[in-house]
C-alpha positions as CSV (number, residue, x, y, z in Angstrom):
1,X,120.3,58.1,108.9
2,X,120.8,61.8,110.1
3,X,118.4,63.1,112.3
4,X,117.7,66.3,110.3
5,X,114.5,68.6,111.8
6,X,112.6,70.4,109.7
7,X,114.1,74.5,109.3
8,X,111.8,77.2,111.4
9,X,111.2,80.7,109.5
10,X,110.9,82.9,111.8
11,X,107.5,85.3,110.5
12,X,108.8,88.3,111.2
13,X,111.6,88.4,109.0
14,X,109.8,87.2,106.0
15,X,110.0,89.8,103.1
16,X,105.8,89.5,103.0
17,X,104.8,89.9,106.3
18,X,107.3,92.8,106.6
19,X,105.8,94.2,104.1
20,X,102.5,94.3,105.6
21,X,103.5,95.3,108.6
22,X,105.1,98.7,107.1
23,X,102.0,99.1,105.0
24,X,99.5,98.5,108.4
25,X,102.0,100.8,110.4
26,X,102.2,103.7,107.1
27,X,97.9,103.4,107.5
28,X,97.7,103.6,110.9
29,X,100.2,106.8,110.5
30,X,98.2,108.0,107.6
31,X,94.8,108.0,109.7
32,X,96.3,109.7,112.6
33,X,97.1,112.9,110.1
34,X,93.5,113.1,109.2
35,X,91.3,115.7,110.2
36,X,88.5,113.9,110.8
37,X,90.9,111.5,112.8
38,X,92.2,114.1,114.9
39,X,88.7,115.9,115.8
40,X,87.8,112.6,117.4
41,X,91.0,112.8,120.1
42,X,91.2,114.7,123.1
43,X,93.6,117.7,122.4
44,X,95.1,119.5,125.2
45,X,95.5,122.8,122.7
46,X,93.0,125.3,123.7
47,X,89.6,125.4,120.7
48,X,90.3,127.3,118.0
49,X,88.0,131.1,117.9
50,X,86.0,131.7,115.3
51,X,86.0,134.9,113.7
C-alpha cells in the first residue's frame, strides 16, 4: 500500500479568498478617498481659507 498524504491548498491562492482579499483591499482603498475619511487624518497641507 502507497503511503499517499493527504494534498495541502495553500489559502492564498484559492480563487475565493483571493477574491476577498481584492474586495477587503478595493474597501479599504475606497474609505481612504472619502471625505469624511480624510478629515479624520493628519494632513501636512496647510487648512484650507475660507472666503
Amino acid at each position: 500500500m502507497a503511503d499517499s498524504a493527504p494534498a495541502v491548498v495553500r489559502l492564498d491562492s484559492h480563487p475565493a479568498f483571493r477574491s476577498a482579499e481584492r474586495r477587503s483591499r478595493e474597501f479599504q482603498e475606497a474609505m481612504r478617498r472619502h471625505p469624511s475619511f480624510q478629515s479624520r487624518m493628519p494632513s501636512s497641507a496647510p487648512a484650507l481659507r475660507l472666503v
